[in-house]
C-alpha positions, 0 to 999 in steps of 0.5 A: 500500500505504500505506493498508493499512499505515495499517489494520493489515492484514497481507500475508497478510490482504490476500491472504486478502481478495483470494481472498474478493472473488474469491469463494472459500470459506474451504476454497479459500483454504486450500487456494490458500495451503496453510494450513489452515481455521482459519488462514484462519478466523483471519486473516477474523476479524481482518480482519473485526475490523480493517475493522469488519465482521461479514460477508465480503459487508461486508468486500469492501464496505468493503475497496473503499471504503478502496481496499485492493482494485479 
């Protein structure tokens, strides 16, 4: 984890991008953490923006490059 606290992301935001690589839509995110839609928005946003990516395709990319997830 020491890399993930090193990029800023937040537990919440790894778990979020934990559900994108497994390739879950923002609506089942929500619902999987009982959150809502924007929330979810939020959070990808500011992963999107911490990871320097526009694209959630880019995100799980980059996410494995950093070795933040398998």
């Amino acid at each position: 984890y020491t890399t993930l606290f090193r990029s800023g992301i937040s537990k919440r935001e790894k778990e979020v991008l934990d559900l994108i690589a497994g390739g879950l839509s923002n609506q089942e995110i929500a619902d999987k953490l009982f959150v809502s839609l924007n929330t979810v928005k939020t959070h990808s946003s500011n992963l999107f923006q911490k990871l320097e990516v526009s694209r959630r395709t880019q995100a799980v990319q980059r996410a494995k490059e950093l070795r933040l997830i398998p």
